[in-house]
C-alpha positions in Angstrom: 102.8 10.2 -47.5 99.8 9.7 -46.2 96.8 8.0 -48.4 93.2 9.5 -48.9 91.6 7.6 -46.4 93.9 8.8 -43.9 93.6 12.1 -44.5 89.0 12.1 -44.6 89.5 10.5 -41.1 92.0 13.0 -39.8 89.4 15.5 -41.2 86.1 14.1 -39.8 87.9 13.5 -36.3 89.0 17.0 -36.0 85.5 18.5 -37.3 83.6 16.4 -34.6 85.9 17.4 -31.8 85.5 20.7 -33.4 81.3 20.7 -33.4 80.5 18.4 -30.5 81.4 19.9 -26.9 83.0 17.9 -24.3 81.2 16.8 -21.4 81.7 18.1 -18.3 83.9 16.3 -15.4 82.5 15.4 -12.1 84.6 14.6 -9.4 84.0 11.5 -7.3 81.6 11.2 -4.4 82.5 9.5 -1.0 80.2 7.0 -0.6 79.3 5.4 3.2 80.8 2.0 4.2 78.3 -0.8 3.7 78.0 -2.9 7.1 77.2 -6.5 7.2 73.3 -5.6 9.0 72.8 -2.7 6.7 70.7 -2.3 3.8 70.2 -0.2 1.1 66.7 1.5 0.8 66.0 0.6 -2.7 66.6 -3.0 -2.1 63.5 -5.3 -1.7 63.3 -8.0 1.1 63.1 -11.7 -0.3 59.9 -12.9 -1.5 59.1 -16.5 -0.3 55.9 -18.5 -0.7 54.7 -15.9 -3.3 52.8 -17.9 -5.9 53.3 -16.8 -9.4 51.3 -14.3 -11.2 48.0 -16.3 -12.9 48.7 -16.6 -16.7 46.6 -15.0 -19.1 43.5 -16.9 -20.3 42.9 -17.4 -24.0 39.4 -17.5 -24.9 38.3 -20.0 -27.4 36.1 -18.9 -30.3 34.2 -22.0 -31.2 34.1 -22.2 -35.2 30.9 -22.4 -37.3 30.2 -26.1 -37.0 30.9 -26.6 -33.1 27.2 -24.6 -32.1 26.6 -22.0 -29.6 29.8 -21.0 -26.9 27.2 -21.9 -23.8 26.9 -25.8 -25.0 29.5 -27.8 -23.4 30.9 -29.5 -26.7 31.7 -25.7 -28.2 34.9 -25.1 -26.3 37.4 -27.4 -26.3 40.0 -25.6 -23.7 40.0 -26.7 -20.3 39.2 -24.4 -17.4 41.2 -23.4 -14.8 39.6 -23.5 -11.1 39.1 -19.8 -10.1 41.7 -18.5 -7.5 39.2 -16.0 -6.1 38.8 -18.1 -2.7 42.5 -17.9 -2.2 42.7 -13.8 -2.4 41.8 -11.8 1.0 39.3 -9.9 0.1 39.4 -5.9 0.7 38.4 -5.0 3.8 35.0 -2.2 3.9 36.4 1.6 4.6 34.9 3.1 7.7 33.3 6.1 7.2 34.8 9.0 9.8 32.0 11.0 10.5 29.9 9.7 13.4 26.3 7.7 13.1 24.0 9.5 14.7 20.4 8.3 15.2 17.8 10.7 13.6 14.2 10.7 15.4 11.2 9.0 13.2 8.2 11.9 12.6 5.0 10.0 12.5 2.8 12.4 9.8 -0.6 12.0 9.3 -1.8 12.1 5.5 -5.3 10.9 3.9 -5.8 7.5 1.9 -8.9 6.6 0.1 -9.7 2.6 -0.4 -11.2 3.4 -4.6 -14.2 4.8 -3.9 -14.9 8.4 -3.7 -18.0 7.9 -1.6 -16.1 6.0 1.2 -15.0 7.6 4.3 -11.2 8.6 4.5 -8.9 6.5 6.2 -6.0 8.3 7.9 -2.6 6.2 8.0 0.6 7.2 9.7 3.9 7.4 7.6 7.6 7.5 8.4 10.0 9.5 7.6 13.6 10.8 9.0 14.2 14.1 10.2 16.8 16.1 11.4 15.5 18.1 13.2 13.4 15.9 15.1 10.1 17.8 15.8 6.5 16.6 14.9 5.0 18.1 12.2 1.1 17.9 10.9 -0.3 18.2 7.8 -2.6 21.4 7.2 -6.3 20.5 7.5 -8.2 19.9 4.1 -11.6 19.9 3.2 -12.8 15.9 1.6 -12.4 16.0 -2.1 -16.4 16.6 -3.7 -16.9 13.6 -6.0 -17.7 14.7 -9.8 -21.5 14.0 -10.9 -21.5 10.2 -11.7 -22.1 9.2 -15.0 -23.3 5.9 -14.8 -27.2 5.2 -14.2 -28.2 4.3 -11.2 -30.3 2.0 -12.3 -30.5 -0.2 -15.7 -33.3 0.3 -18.0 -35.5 -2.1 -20.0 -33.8 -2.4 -23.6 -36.7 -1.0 -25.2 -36.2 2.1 -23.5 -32.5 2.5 -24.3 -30.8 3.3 -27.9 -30.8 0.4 -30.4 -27.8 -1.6 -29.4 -27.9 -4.9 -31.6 -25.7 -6.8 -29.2 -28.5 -6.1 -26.3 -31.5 -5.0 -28.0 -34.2 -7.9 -29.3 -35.2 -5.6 -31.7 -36.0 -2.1 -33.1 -38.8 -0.3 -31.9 -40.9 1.8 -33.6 -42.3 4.6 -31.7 -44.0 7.9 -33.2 -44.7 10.4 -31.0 -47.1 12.3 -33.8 -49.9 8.6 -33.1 -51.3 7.2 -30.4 -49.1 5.0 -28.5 -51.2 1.8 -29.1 -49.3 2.0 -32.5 -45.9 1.4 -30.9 -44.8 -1.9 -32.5 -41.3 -4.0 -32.8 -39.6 -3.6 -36.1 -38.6 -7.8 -36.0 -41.1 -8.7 -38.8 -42.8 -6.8 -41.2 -45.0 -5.6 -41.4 -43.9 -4.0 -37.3 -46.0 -5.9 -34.9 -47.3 -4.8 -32.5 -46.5 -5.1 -28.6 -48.4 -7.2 -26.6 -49.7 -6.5 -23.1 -46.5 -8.5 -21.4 -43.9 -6.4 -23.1 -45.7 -3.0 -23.1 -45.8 -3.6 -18.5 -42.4 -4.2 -18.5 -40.7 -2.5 -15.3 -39.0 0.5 -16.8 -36.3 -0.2 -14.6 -34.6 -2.5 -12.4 -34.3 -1.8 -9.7 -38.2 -0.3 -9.9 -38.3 3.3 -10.4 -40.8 5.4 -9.2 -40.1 9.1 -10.4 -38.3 10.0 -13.5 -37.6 13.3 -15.1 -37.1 13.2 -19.0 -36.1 16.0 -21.2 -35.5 17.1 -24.9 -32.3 18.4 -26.4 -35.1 20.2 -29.0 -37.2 21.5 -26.6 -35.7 21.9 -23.1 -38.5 24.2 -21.9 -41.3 20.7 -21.7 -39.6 18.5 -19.1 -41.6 14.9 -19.0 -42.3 14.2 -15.4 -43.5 10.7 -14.6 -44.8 9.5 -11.7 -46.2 5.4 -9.9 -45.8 4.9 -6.6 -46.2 1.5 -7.4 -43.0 1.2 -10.0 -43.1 2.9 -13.5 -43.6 0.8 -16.7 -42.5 0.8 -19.9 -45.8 2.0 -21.3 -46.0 4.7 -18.5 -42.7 6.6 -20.1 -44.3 6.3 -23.3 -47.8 7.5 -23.1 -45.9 10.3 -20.9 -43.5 11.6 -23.7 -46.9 11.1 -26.1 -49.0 13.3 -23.8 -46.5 16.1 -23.1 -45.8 16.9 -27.1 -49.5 16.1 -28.0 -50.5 19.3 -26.3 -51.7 22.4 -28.6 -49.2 25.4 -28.6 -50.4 28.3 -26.8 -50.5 31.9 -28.1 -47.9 32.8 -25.8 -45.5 29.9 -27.4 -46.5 31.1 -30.7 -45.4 34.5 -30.3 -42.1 33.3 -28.0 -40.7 31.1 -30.5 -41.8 32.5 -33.7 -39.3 31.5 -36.0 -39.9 27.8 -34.2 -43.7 28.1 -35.3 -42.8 29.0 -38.9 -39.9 26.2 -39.2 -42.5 23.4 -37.6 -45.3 24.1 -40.6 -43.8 21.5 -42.9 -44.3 18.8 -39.9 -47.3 20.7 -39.2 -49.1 19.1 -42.0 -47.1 16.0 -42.2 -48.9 15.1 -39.4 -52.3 16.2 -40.5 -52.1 14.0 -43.5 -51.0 10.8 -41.3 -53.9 11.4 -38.5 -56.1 12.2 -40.7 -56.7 15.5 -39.1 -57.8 18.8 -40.7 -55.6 21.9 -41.7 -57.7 24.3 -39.5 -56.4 22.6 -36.0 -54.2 24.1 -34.1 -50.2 23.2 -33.9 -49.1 20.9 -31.2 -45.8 20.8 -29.3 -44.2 18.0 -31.5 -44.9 20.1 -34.9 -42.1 22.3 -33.3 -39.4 19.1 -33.4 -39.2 19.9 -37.0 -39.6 16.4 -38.5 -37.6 14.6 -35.4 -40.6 12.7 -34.0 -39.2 8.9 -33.6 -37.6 7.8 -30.5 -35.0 6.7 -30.2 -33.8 5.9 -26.8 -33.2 7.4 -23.1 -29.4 8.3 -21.7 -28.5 9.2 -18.4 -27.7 12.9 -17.5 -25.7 13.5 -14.6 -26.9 15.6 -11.9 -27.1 19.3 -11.9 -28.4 22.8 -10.2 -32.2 22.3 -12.1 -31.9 18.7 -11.7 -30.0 17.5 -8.5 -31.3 14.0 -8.8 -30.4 13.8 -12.4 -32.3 13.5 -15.4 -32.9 11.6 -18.4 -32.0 12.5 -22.3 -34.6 12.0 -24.8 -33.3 11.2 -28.1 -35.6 12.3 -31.2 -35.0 11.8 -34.7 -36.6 11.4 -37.9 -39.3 8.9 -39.5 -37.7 5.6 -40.2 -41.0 3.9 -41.3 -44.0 5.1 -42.8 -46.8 4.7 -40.6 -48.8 1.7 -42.3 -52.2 2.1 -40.6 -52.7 4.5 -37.9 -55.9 3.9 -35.1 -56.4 6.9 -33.5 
């Protein structure tokens, strides 16, 4: 009889044989007789003088206390001469379309050395082109230079805005007195300027015209004119002269509101010259309090002034006139 074991393995074979299908037979395949100079494809020929692959390098990370990886006591492993000589290096791929040699066009074009008052320079260029024809560049007028900003001459630093880095000292200038009150603002009281300081060239180099004119009152340019060379006391007593004159009827009734704004200045100055109520108003009443100069600045030039001009700037009192000769 047979025992359990027997019978759960007669049961398992016959469910597998059962479940799992049988494999298809092939039949054989003739093969070709091998000869003693043949050889199979997939065979490889003998490798002889074939040095061995290069092993793989291991880094060594220096620890904390052996310093920087670049130093020569950080690394402790010793190096392996490269094997870079030995290897034939890859020969360069040729290309396989043709070199051909494309003609050089010479081209004009315009070159300036800095200055935009200096002639143009023309300079060739190079350039490839496929085509190979000449070409030109299409005529162009020379750039107009902008109006230049900078003076073209310097001026005496009493004639320019206080600058303490350049100017010796303040000056005090009213254009309501006489200009032999014009004094430096050094000491006090102001002194006054002595004969030296008030011939000073205005300029340098000499100038001999010079047009000056007022933000407040564009319509009274200041024209100076020494063939000789203008002086410092020659831009004053001309600034003093132009504003000192009396306002005409036709100026009152133009600039009415002008003439009725300037009446507080109006008898500002009567009370410091002394003068009476009854007198006319004079051009500087109409600055409005903004009588003390304060320096010339360069304008550029423009269609009513193509040689350029010169700023006037006015402000108010900074010091009470102490004693005014008239």
């Amino acid at each position: 009889m047979p025992s359990f074991m027997d019978r759960l393995y007669s049961r398992r074979k016959h469910d597998s044989i059962v479940l799992t299908p049988q494999a298809p037979r092939i039949q054989r395949i003739p093969l070709p007789d091998v000869g003693g100079g043949d050889m199979l494809m997939n065979s490889r020929p003998a490798m002889e003088n074939v040095p061995p692959p290069p092993k793989p390098r291991h880094h060594h990370r220096p620890s904390m206390d052996e310093g920087y990886s670049t130093s020569p006591e950080a690394s402790t492993s010793s190096r392996r001469p490269s094997n870079a000589s030995r290897t034939p290096q890859a020969q360069p791929m040729k290309g396989i379309l043709k070199h051909v040699e494309t003609p050089i066009v010479h081209i004009a074009r315009i070159q300036t050395d800095g200055y935009t008052s200096s002639p143009e320079k023309i300079v060739t260029s190079r350039y490839d082109s496929s085509r190979g024809r000449r070409s030109r560049l299409p005529s162009q007028p020379p750039p107009v230079s902008p109006p230049s900003v900078t003076p073209p001459v310097s001026l005496h630093w009493s004639l320019l805005p206080y600058d303490h880095h350049v100017s010796k000292s303040r000056l005090v200038f009213d254009a309501r007195i006489p200009i032999r009150n014009i004094s430096f603002l050094n000491t006090w009281p102001p002194r006054p300027l002595t004969t030296i300081e008030r011939e000073k060239p205005a300029a340098n180099p000499p100038l001999t015209e010079m047009v000056i004119c007022c933000k407040a009152a564009p319509e009274w340019p200041v024209n100076i004119s020494r063939p000789t060379g203008i002086r410092c006391i020659d831009v004053w007593e001309a600034i003093r002269e132009t504003f000192d004159l009396v306002v005409t009827s036709a100026e009152r009734n133009k600039w009415a509101s002008r003439v009725q704004s300037g009446q507080p200045a109006f008898r500002e100055r009567c009370r410091i010259t002394h003068a009476p109520q009854t007198e006319s108003m004079r051009r500087v009443d109409l600055l409005c309090g903004n009588v003390m100069f304060f320096g010339l600045e360069w304008t550029p030039p423009n269609e009513k002034y193509p040689e350029g001009s010169w700023l006037m700037r006015m402000g108010p009192s900074i010091v009470e006139p102490q004693k005014v000769t008239l």
